[in-house]
C-alpha positions as CSV (number, residue, x, y, z in Angstrom):
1,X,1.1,27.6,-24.9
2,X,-2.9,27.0,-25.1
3,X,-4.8,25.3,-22.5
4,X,-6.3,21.5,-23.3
5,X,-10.0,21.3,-22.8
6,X,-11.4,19.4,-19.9
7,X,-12.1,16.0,-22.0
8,X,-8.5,16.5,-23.3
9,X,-7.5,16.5,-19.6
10,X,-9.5,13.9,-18.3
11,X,-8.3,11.2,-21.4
12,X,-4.8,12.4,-20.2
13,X,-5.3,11.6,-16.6
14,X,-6.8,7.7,-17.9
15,X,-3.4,7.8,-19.6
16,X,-1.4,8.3,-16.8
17,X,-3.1,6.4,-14.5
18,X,-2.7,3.4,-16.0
19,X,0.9,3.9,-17.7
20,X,1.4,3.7,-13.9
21,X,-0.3,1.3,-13.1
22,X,1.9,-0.8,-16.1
23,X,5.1,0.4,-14.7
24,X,4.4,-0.6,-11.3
25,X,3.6,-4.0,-12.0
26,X,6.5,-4.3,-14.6
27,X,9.4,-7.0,-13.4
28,X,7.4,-8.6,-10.9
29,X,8.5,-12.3,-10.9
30,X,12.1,-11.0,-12.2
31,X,13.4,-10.4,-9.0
32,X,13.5,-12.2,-5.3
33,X,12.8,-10.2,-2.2
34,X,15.3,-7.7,-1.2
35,X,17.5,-6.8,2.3
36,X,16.6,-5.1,4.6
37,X,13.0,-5.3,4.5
38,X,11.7,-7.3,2.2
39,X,12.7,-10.3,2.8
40,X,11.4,-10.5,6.2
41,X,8.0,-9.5,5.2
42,X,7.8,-12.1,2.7
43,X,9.3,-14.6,5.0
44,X,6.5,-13.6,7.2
45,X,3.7,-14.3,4.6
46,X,5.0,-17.8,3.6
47,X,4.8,-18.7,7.5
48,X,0.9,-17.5,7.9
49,X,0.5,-19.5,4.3
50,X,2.2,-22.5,5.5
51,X,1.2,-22.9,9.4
52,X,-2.3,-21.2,9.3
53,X,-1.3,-19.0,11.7
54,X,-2.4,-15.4,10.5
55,X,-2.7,-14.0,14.0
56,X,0.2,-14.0,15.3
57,X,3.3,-13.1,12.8
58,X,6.4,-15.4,12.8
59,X,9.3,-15.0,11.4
60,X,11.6,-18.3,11.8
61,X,8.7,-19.3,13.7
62,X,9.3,-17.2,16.6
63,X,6.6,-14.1,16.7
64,X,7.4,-11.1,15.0
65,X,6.7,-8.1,17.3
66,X,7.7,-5.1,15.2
67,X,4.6,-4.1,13.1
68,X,1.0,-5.1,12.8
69,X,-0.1,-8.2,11.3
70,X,-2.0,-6.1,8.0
71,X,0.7,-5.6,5.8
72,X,1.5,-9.8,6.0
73,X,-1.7,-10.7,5.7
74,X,-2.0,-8.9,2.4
75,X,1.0,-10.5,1.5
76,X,0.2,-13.9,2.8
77,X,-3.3,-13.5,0.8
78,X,-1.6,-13.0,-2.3
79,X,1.1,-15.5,-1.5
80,X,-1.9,-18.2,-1.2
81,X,-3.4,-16.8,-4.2
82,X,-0.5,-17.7,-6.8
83,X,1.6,-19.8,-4.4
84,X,4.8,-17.8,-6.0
85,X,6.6,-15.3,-3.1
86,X,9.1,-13.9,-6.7
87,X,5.5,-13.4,-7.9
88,X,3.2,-12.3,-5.5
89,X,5.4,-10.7,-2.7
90,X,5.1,-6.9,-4.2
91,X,1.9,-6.8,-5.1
92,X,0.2,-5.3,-1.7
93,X,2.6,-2.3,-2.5
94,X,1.3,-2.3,-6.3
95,X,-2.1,-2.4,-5.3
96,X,-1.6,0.2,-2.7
97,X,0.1,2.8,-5.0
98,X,-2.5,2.5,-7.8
99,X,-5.0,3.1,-4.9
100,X,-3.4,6.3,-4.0
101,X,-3.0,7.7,-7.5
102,X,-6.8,7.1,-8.0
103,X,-7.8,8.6,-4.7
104,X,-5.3,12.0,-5.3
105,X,-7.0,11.9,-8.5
106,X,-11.0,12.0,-7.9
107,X,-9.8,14.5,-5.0
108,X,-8.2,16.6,-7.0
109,X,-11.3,16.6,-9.6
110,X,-14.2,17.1,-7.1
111,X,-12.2,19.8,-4.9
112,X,-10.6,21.8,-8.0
113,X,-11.1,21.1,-11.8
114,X,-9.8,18.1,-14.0
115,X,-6.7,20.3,-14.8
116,X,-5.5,19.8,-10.9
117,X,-5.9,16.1,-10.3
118,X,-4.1,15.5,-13.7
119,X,-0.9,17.7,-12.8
120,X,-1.4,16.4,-8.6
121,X,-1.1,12.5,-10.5
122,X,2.0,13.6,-12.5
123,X,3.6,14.8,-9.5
124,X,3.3,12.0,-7.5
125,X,4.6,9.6,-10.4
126,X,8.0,12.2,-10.7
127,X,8.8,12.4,-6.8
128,X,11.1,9.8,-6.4
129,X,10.1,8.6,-3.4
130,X,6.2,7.4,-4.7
131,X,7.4,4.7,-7.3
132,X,10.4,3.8,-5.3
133,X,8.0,2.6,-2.7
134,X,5.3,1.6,-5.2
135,X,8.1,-0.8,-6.2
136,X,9.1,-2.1,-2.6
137,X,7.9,-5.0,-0.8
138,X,7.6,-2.7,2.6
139,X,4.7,-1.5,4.8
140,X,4.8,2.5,3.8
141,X,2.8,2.5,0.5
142,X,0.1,0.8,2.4
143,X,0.1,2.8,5.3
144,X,-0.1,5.9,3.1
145,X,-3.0,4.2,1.0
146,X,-4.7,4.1,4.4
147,X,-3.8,7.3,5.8
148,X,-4.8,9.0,1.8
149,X,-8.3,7.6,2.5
150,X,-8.3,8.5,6.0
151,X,-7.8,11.6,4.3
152,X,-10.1,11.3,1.5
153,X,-12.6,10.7,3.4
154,X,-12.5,13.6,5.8
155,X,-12.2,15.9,2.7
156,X,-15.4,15.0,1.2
157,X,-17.3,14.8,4.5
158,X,-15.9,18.8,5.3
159,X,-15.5,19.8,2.1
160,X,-17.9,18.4,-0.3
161,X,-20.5,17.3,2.3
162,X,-22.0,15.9,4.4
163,X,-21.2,12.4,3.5
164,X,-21.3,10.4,6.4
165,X,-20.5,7.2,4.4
166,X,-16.9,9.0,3.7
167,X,-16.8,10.3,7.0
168,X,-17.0,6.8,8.9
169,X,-14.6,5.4,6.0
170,X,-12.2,7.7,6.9
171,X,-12.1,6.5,10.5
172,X,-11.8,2.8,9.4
173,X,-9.3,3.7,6.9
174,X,-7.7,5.1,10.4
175,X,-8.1,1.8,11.9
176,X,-6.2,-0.6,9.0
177,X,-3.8,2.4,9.0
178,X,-3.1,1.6,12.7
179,X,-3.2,-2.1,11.8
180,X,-0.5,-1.6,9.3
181,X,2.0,0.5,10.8
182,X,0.8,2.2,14.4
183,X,1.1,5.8,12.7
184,X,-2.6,5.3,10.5
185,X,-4.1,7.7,12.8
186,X,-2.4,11.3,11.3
187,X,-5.7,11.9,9.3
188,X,-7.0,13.5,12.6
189,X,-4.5,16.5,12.5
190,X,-6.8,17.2,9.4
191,X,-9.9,18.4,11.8
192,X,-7.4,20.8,13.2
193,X,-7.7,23.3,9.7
194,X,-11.4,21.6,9.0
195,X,-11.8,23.5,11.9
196,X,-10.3,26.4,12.0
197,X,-11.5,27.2,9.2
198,X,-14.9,26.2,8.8
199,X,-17.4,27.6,6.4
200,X,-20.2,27.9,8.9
201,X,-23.4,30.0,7.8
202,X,-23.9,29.5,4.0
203,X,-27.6,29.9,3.2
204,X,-28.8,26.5,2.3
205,X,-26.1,24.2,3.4
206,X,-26.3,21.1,5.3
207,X,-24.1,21.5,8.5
208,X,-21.3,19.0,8.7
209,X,-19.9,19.8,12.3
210,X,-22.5,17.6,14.1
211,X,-22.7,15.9,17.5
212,X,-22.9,12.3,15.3
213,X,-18.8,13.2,14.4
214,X,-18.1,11.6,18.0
215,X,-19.1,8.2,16.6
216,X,-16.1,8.2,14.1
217,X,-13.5,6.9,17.2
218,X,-15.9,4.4,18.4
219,X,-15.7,2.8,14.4
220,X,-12.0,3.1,14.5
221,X,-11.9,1.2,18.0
222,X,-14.2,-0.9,17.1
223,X,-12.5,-1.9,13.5
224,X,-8.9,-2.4,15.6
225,X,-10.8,-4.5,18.3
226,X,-11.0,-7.2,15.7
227,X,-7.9,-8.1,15.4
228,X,-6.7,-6.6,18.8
229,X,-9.4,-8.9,21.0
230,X,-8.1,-11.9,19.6
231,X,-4.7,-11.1,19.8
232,X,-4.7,-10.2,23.4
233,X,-6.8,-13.1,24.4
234,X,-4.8,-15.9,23.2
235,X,-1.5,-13.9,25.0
236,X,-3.3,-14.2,27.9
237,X,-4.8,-18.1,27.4
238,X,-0.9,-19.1,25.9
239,X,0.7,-17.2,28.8
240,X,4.3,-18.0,28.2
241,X,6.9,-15.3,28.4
242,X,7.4,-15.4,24.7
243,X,3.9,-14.1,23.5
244,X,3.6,-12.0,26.8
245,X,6.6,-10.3,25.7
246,X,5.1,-9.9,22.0
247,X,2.2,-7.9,23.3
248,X,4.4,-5.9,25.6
249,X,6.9,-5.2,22.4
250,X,4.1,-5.0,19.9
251,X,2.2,-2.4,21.7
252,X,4.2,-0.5,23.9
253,X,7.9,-0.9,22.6
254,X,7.4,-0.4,19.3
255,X,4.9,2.5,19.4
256,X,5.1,4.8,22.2
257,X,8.8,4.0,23.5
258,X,10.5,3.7,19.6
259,X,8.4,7.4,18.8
260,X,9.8,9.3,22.3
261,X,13.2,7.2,22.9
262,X,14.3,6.0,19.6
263,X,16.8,3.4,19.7
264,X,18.1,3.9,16.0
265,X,17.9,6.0,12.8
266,X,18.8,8.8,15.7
267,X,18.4,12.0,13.3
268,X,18.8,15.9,14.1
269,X,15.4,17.8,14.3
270,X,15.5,19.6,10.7
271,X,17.1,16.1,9.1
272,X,13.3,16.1,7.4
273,X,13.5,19.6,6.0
274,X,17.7,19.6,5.3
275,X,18.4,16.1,4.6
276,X,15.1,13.9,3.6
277,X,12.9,16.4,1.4
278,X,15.9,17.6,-0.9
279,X,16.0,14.4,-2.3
280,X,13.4,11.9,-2.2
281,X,10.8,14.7,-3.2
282,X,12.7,16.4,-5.5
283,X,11.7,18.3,-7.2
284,X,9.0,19.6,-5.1
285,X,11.1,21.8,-2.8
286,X,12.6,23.6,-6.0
287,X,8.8,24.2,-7.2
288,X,7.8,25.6,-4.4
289,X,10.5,28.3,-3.9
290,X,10.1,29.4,-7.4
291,X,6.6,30.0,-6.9
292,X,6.5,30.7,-3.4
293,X,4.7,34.0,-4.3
294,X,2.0,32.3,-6.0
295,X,1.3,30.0,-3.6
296,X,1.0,32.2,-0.6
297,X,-1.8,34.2,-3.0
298,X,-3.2,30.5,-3.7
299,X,-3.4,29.6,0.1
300,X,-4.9,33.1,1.4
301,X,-8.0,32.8,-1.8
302,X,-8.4,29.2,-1.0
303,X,-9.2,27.1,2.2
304,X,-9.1,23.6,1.2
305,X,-5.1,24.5,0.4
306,X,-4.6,25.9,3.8
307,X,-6.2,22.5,5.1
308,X,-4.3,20.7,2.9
309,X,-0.7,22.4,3.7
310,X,-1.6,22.8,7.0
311,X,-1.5,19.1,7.2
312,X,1.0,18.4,5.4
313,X,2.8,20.5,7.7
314,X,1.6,19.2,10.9
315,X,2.7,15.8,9.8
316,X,6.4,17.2,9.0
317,X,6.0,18.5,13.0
318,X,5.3,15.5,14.3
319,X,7.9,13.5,12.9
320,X,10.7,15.6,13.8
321,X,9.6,16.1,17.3
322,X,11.0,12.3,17.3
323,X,14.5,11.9,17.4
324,X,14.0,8.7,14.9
325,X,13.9,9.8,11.3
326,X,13.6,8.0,8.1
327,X,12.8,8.8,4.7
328,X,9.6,7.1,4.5
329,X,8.2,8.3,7.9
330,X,7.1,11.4,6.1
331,X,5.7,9.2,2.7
332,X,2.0,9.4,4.0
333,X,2.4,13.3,3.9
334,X,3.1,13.3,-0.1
335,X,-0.3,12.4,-2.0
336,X,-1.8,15.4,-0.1
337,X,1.2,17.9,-1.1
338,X,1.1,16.8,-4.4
339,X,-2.1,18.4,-4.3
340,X,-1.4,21.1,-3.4
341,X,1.5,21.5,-6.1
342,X,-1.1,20.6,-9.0
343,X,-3.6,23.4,-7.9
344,X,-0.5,25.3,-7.8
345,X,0.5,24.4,-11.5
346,X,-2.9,25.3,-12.9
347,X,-2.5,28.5,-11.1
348,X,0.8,29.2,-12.6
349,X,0.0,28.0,-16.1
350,X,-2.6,30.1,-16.1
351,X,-1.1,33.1,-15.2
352,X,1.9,32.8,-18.1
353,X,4.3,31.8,-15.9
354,X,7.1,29.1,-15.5
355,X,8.4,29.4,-19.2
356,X,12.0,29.7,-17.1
357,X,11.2,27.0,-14.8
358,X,10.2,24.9,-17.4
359,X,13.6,26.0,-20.0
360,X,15.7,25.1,-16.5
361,X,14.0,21.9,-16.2
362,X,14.4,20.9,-19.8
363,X,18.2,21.2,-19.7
364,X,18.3,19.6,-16.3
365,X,16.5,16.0,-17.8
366,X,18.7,16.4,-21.1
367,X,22.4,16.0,-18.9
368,X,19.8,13.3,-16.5
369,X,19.9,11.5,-19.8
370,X,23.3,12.2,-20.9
371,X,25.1,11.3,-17.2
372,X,23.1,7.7,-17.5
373,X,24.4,7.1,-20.6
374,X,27.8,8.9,-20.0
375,X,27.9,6.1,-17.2
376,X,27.0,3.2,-19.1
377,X,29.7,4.0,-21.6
378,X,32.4,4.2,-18.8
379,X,31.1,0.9,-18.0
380,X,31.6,-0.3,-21.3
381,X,34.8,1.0,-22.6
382,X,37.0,1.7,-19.2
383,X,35.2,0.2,-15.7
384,X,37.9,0.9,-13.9
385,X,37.2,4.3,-13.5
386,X,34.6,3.9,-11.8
387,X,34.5,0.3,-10.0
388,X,37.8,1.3,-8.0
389,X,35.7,3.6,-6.3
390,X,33.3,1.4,-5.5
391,X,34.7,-1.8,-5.3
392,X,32.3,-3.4,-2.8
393,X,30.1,-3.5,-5.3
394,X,32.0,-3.8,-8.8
395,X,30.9,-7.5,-9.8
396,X,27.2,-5.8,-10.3
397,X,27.8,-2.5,-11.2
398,X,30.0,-4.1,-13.8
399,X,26.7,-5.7,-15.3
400,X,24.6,-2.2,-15.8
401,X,26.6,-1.1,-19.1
402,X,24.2,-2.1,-21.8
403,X,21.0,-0.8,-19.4
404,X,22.4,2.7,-18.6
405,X,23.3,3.3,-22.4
406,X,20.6,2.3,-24.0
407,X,18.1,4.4,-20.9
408,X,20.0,7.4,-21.6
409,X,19.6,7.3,-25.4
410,X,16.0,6.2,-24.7
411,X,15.2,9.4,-22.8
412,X,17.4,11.7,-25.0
413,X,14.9,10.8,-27.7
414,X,12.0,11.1,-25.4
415,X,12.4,14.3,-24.4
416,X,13.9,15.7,-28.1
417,X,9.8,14.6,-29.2
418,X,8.0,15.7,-26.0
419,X,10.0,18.9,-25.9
420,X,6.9,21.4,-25.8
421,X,4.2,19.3,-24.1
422,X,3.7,20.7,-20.3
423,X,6.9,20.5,-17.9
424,X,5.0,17.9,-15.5
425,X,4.5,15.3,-18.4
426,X,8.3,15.7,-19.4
427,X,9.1,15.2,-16.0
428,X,6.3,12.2,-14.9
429,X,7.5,10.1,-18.5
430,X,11.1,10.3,-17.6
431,X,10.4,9.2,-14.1
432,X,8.5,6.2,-15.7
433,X,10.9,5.3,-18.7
434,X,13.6,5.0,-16.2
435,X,11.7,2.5,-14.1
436,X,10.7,0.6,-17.1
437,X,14.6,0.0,-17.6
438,X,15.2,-0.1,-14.2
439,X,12.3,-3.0,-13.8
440,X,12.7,-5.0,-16.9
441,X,16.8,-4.4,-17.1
442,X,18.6,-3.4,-13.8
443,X,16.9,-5.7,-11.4
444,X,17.3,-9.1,-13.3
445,X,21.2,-8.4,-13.8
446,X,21.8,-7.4,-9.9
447,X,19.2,-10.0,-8.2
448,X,21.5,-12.7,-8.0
449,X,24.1,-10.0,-5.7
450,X,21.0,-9.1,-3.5
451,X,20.0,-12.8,-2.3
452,X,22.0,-15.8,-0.3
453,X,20.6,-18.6,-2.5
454,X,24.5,-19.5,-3.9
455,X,25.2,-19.4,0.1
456,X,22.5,-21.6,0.2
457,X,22.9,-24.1,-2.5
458,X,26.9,-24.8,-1.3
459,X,25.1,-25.4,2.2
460,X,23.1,-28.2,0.1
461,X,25.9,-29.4,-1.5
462,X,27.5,-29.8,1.3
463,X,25.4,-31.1,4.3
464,X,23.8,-34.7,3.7
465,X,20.3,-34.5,3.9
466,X,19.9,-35.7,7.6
467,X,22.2,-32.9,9.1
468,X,20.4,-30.4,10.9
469,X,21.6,-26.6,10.0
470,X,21.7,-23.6,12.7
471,X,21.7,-19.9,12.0
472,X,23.4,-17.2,14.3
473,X,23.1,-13.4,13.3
474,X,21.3,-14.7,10.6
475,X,18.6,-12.7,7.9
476,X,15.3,-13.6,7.3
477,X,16.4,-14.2,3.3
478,X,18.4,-17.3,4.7
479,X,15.2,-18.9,5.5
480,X,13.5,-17.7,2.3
481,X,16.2,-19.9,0.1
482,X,16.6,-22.6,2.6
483,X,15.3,-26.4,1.8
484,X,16.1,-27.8,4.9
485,X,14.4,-27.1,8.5
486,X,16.6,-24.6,10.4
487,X,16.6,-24.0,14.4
488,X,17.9,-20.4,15.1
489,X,18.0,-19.1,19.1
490,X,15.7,-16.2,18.7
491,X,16.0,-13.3,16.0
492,X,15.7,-10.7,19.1
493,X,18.4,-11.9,22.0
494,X,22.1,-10.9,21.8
495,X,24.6,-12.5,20.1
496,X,26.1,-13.8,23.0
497,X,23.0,-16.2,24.4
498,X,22.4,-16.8,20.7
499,X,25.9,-18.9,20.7
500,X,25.6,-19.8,24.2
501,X,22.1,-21.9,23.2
502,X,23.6,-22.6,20.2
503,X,26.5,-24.5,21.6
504,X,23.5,-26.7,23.8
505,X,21.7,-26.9,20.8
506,X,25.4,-28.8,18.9
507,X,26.5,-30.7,21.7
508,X,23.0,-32.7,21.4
509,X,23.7,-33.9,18.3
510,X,26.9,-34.8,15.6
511,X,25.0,-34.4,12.4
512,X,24.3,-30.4,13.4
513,X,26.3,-27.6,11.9
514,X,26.3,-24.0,12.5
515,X,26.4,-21.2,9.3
516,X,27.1,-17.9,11.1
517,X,29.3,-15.1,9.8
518,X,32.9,-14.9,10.3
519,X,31.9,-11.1,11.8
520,X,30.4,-12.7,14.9
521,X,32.2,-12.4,18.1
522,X,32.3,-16.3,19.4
523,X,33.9,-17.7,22.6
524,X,32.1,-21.0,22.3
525,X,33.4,-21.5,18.7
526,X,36.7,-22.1,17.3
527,X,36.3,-20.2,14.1
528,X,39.8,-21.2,12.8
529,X,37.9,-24.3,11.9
530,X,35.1,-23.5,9.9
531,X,34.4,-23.9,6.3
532,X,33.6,-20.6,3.9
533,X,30.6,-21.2,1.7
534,X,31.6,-17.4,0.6
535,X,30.4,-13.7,0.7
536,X,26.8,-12.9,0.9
537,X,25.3,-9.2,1.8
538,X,29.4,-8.5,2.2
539,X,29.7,-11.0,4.5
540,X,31.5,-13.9,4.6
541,X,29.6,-16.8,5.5
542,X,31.0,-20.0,7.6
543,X,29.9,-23.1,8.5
544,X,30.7,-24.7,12.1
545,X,30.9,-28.9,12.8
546,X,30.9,-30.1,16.3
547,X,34.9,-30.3,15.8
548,X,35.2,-26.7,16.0
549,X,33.1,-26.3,19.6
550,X,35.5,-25.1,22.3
551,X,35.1,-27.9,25.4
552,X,32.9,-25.6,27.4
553,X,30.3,-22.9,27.3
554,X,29.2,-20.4,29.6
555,X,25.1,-21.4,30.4
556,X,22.6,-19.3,28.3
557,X,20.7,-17.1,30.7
558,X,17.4,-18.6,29.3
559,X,17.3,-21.6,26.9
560,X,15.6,-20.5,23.6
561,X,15.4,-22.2,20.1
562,X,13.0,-21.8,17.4
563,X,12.9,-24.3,14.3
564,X,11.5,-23.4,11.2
565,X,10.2,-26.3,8.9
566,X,10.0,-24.7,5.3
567,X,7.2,-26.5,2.9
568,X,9.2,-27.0,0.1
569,X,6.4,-25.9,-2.1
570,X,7.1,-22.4,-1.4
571,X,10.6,-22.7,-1.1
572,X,12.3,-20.0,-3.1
573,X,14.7,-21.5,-5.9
């Protein structure tokens, strides 16, 4: 199979950048934010929006202490731009991904040849795990944005240089990285290889390893001190124990304490390598077995892969030295692998090789098409099959007929015309068609499962409009569909002084009612008395009247309560 030219190439790359960029911005406004994360960040935004407050994050109006504020105000920012959350709350990730794809790109052109960034952009649109985030409302695409350019810019300082321009932009880059998710820092395990193995000596050259790279951590400090001053000057003028206990959370529990004594997501050391990598960067793992030979006689003829997978692996070190592991802790390391993988391709397609890969790979996205539609048809023609087995989730599942049957006959097609085109395009358009019918199909027809706004509407139905509503063990995506003010007693203390200052909170008033879930452990609450509003998240959810309070209540070992007025303008429907 001949070679395209390097224009060829380069209109192929414009192509795939911005069939992308389409996909990632198809069925925005056709879905609400989703649990977990989702809709607490867009909670978040509409509270900055709505109070003015973008310094400290709130969430129910109590401050959020988790992550830094970057992520929500990006969110917030485009919340006040088109005063929609269902259209406006993916976006940052959007705008994030595209970012990334452009900066793998020009990398991959100034470092190799048009050839490599094309295939390193292909395999970041087939790895599952870059539009699956592209496509979520959650902090990692934008950390990894930051953390690419971090990146980025050290590259063509090092590597291309000097460019000090780049150089300082990758120490800002750094900085919102920080801001964004603590972990925007792991650029610097790139000066580790950039120095080890420096080109030093090469007549004519411009040095780059100069005593002015000391003033990169002074801009990073200097970028975070923005935000960070402010922040930690108001904790000290406000001085109650809520915001000091923000800062202390913020800062220390979050960051330090969650990396060396994590409290969840407890994973064994290799869960990366044995668990994680298998599958939401498949089918990266399989390429580089195959060619494993090729790419150790890649890395030992070229430097700038041994920074590059040197990195990459560094970054795999350092999250499994942490007994905390999720999937996307390791997304930030993926732009630079793919890299690596598309200098790897060119290498291999120039040599003759992968003809079996390829055949394998072919076969493998024909029975991907054939087990959607297999699927859909079992929907159609006998459910049951397949909805006793999962029965938690039949009502939706029962709705995905029609969209798996006519994926799987979309890509049989698909791949039956773009059978001898290069096994990276197969592989990057069947990625995209399925998350064209994924976008514009699947999400509409399983939204309404994913959000409480028929819990919601019952608890307008059935509360006048002067009762005041409570929330125990509640989500943030109660607050997104509520259109009444709700008073909770603090997202972040047990369940136990939640009901205890819950109980105060009731006795104060006979218009006040409590939603909780009938899952929650009360001793102040008579349960047997409540009234379902139904299942949401597969829960059931209750609501409580002062005649089910028990006569007394233990004392709540400090009285909280937080009340969140909602403008009804950006109230979710």
């Amino acid at each position: 199979m001949s070679l395209p030219t390097d224009d060829a190439v380069r209109r192929q790359a414009l192509f795939w950048l911005a069939a992308t960029a389409i996909v990632l911005l198809l069925g925005i406004g056709l879905r609400f934010p989703w649990p977990a994360d989702e809709p607490r960040f867009a909670q978040v935004a509409r509270e900055m929006v709505e109070s003015g407050q973008w310094l400290f994050p709130t969430r129910g109006g109590e401050p959020y202490p988790d992550k830094p504020p970057v992520f929500m105000w990006l969110s917030a920012a485009a919340f006040a731009l088109l005063g929609n959350l269902k259209l406006s709350f993916l976006l940052p990730s959007v705008l994030a991904s595209v970012g990334t794809l452009l900066l793998v790109h020009d990398l991959g052109r100034r470092l190799w040849n048009p050839r490599a960034a094309l295939y390193a952009v292909l395999v970041l649109v087939f790895t599952p795990q870059f539009l699956l985030q592209g496509k979520a409302a959650q902090i990692d695409a934008l950390v990894t944005f930051w953390i690419t350019l971090g990146c980025y810019g050290l590259l063509r300082h090092f590597l291309t240089g000097p460019h000090w321009g780049w150089y300082f932009t990758a120490w800002a880059a750094m900085a919102l990285g920080i801001m964004t998710k603590g972990v925007g820092f792991l650029p610097l395990f790139m000066l580790l290889p950039l120095a080890l193995w420096r080109k030093d000596g090469v007549a004519g050259a411009v040095p780059v390893w100069r005593w002015r790279l000391l003033l990169g951590l002074p801009v990073m400090l200097a970028v975070i001190a923005l935000w960070l001053g402010p922040m930690l000057w108001q904790v000290h003028s406000i001085g109650t124990d809520t915001m000091i206990a923000y800062r202390n959370d913020l800062l220390f529990r979050q960051t330090g304490e969650r990396f060396l004594n994590a409290w969840h997501h407890v994973k064994p050391w290799h869960y990366f390598f044995t668990q994680a990598i298998p599958v939401v960067w498949f089918p990266l793992p399989v390429l580089l077995l195959v060619f494993f030979k090729p790419l150790l006689t890649a890395l030992r003829e070229d430097r700038k892969l041994r920074v590059l997978m040197t990195w990459v692996g560094l970054v795999l070190l350092f999250f499994s030295i942490s007994s905390g592991k999720r999937e996307v802790y390791i997304f930030p390391a993926l732009p630079m692998l793919a890299l690596v993988i598309g200098v790897l391709w060119t290498k291999v397609r120039e040599q003759g090789l992968g003809e079996r890969t390829s055949a394998f790979f072919q076969w493998f996205l024909y029975g991907l098409a054939l087990l959607l539609g297999g699927l859909g048809l079992v929907l159609r023609f006998s459910p049951e099959r397949l909805l006793k087995k999962a029965s938690d989730y039949a009502e939706p599942i029962a709705t995905l007929a029609t969209p798996l049957i006519t994926m799987g006959a979309t890509l049989l097609v698909l791949l039956i015309v773009i059978r001898r085109h290069d096994l990276l395009v197969r592989m990057a358009a069947t990625s995209l068609t399925i998350w064209v019918f994924v976008s514009l199909m699947i999400w509409p027809r399983i939204d309404p499962y994913r959000t409480p706004q028929d819990i919601m509407k019952q608890v307008e139905r059935r509360l006048p409009p002067e009762s005041e509503l409570g929330l125990l063990q509640f989500k943030e995506q109660f607050l997104l569909f509520s259109h009444r003010p709700l008073t909770h007693f603090s997202y972040l203390t047990p369940l136990e002084q939640q009901e205890r200052n819950a109980w105060v909170w009731m006795r104060e008033a006979q218009s006040r009612q409590l939603l909780v879930p009938t899952d929650a452990k009360l001793d102040c609450f008579d349960v047997a008395k409540a009234v379902s509003l139904g299942e949401a998240h597969r829960r059931e959810w209750v609501l409580l009247s002062n005649d089910s309070m028990r006569p007394t209540c233990e004392a709540p070992a400090l009285a909280q309560r937080f009340v969140y007025r909602p403008d009804l303008r950006g109230v979710l429907p």
